[in-house]
C-alpha positions in Angstrom: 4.2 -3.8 -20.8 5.4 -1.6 -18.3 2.5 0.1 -15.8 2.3 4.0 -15.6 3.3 5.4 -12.1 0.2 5.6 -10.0 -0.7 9.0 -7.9 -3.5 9.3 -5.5 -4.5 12.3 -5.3 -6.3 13.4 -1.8 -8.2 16.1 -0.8 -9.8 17.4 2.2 -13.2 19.9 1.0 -15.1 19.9 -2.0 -14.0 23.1 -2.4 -10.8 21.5 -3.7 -12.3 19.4 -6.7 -11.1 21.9 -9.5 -7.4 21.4 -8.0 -7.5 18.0 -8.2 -9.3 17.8 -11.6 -6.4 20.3 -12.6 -3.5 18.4 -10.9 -5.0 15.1 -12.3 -4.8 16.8 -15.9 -1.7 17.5 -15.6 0.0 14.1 -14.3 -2.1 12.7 -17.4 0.0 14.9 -19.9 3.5 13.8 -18.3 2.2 10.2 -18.3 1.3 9.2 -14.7 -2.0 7.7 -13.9 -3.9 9.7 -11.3 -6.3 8.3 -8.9 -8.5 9.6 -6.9 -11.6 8.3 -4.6 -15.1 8.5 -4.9 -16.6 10.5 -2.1 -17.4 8.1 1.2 -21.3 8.4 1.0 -21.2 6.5 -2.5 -19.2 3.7 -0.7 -21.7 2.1 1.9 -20.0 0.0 5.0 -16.4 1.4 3.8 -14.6 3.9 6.8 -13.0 6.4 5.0 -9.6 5.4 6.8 -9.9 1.7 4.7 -11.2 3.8 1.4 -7.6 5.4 1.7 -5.7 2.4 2.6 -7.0 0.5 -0.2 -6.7 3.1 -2.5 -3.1 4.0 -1.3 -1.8 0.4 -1.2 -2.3 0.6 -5.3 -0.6 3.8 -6.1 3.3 4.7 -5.6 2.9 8.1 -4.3 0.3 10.6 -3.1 -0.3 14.2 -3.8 -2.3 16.1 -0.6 -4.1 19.1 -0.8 -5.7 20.5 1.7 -7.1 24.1 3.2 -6.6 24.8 7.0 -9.8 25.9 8.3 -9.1 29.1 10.8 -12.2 30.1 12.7 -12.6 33.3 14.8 -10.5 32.0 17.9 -7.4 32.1 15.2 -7.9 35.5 13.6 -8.4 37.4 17.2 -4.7 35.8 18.2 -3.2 37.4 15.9 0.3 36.7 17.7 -0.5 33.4 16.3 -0.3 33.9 12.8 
């Protein structure tokens, strides 16, 4: 029997958990298994750099979503943005 495709699916706040539940919803419909990780305080003696490794090294491809945190500094620069 042939596997579904595997997609890990990273974010970077908890403020991006309905995205992911949504994305994950979606890959489910069009057949693809998502994955995801547990947060890295349930995972005692684990860095979060081999929770990823060992969670990437079982999927084929990854979906990222992140949000770019812009303090103060940025928004006075505004040559910047």
């Amino acid at each position: 029997m042939t596997r579904l495709p595997r997609v890990f699916i990273s974010r970077t706040t908890a403020g991006l958990a309905a995205l992911t539940k949504r994305v994950a919803e979606v890959l489910r419909q069009r057949g693809i298994e998502p994955r995801s990780s547990r947060p890295a305080s349930t995972r005692p003696r684990m860095t979060i750099k081999g929770m990823l490794a060992k969670h990437l090294q079982q999927c084929d491809t990854v979906i990222s979503s992140y949000i770019r945190k812009m303090d103060s500094e940025c928004y006075s620069r505004s040559g910047d943005l």
